[in-house]
C-alpha positions in Angstrom: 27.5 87.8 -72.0 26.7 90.1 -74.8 29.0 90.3 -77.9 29.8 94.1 -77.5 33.0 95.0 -78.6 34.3 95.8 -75.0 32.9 93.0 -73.8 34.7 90.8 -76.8 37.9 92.6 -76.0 37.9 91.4 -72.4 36.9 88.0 -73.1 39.7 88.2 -75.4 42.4 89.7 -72.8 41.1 87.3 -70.2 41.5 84.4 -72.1 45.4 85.1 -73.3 46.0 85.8 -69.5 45.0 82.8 -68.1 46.4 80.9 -71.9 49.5 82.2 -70.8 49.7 81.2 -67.5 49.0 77.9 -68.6 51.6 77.8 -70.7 54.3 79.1 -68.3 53.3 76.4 -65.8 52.9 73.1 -68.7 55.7 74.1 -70.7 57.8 74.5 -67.4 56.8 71.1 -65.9 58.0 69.2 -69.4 61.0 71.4 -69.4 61.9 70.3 -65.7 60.5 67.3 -66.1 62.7 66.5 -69.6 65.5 69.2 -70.1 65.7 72.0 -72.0 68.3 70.7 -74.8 65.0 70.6 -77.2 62.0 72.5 -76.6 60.0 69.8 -75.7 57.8 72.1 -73.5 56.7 74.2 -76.4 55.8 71.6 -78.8 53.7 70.1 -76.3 51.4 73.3 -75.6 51.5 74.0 -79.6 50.1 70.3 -80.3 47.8 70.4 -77.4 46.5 73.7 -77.9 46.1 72.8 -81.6 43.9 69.7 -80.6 41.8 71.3 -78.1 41.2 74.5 -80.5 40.2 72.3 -83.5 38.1 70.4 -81.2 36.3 73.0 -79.5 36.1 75.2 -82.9 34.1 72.4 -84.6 31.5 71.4 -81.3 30.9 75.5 -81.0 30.2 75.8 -84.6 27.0 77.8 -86.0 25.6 74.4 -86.9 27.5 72.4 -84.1 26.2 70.6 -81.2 27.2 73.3 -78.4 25.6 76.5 -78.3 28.2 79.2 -77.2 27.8 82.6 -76.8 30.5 84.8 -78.9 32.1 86.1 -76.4 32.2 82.7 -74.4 33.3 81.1 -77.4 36.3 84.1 -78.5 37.4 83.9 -74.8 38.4 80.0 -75.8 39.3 80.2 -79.6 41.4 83.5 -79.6 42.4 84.2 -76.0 43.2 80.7 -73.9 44.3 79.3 -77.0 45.6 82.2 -78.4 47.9 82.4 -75.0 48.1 79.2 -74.7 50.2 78.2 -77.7 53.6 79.6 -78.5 54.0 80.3 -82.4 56.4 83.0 -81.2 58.4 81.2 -78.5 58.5 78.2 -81.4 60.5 80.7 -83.4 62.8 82.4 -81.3 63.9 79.0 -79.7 64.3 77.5 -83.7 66.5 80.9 -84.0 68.6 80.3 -80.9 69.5 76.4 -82.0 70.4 77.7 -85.4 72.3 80.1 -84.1 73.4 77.9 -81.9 74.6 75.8 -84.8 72.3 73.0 -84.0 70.4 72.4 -87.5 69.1 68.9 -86.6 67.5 70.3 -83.8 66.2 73.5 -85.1 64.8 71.3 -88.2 63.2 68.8 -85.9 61.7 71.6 -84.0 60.1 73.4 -87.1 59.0 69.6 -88.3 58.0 67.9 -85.4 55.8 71.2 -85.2 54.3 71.6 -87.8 53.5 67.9 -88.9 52.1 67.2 -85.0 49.9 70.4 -84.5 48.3 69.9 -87.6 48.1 66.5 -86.6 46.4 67.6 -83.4 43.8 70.0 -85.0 42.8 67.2 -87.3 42.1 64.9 -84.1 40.6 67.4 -82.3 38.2 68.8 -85.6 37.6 64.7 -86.0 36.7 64.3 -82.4 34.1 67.2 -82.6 32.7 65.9 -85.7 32.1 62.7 -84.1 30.5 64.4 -80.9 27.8 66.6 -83.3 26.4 63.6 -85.1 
């Protein structure tokens, strides 16, 4: 694949479609699997997604291991994982259990988020640094 600008653009809308699907179907399975009092569905994607980007972000480096053409490589970073994780869902459903009046929720949401998906990008970046040497 070339790195055309159309070509980069449909890599791009490929990726956030099947991303998305992904989602839909993961998050979905935690959510029947656990309930949907907390949104354990979308913290999942958001830390796995957040592993698996900083992982395959550091092996498809310029100087990494893994050779990947740009469009290959954009079709992972920005559209799977792009569609894949759920910044915005994370925010409406912290809005809803405000608004919902449930604070220790909504603050374990925006914590456990935050503190685990960075969590998982360090793993994941780790993991690919380990793989390149």
């Amino acid at each position: 694949m070339g790195s055309s600008p159309l070509i980069m653009t449909l890599s791009v809308a490929a990726g956030s479609a099947l991303g998305g699907v992904l989602r839909y179907w993961c998050s979905g399975l935690i959510a029947e699997r656990i309930g949907e009092t907390f949104p354990w569905g979308t913290l999942f994607v958001n830390v796995l997604g957040s592993l698996l980007i900083g992982l395959l972000a550091t092996v498809t480096a310029p100087d990494a291991r893994i050779i990947m053409a740009p469009a290959v490589r954009v079709f992972f970073l920005v559209g799977v994982f792009g569609g894949f994780t759920t910044f915005s869902s994370f925010s409406l459903q912290t809005l809803n259990l405000l608004q919902d009046g449930e604070w220790l929720f909504a603050t374990g949401n925006i914590i456990g988020s935050v503190v685990l998906c960075m969590i998982g990008v360090w793993i994941g970046h780790t993991l690919g640094v380990a793989y390149n040497r």
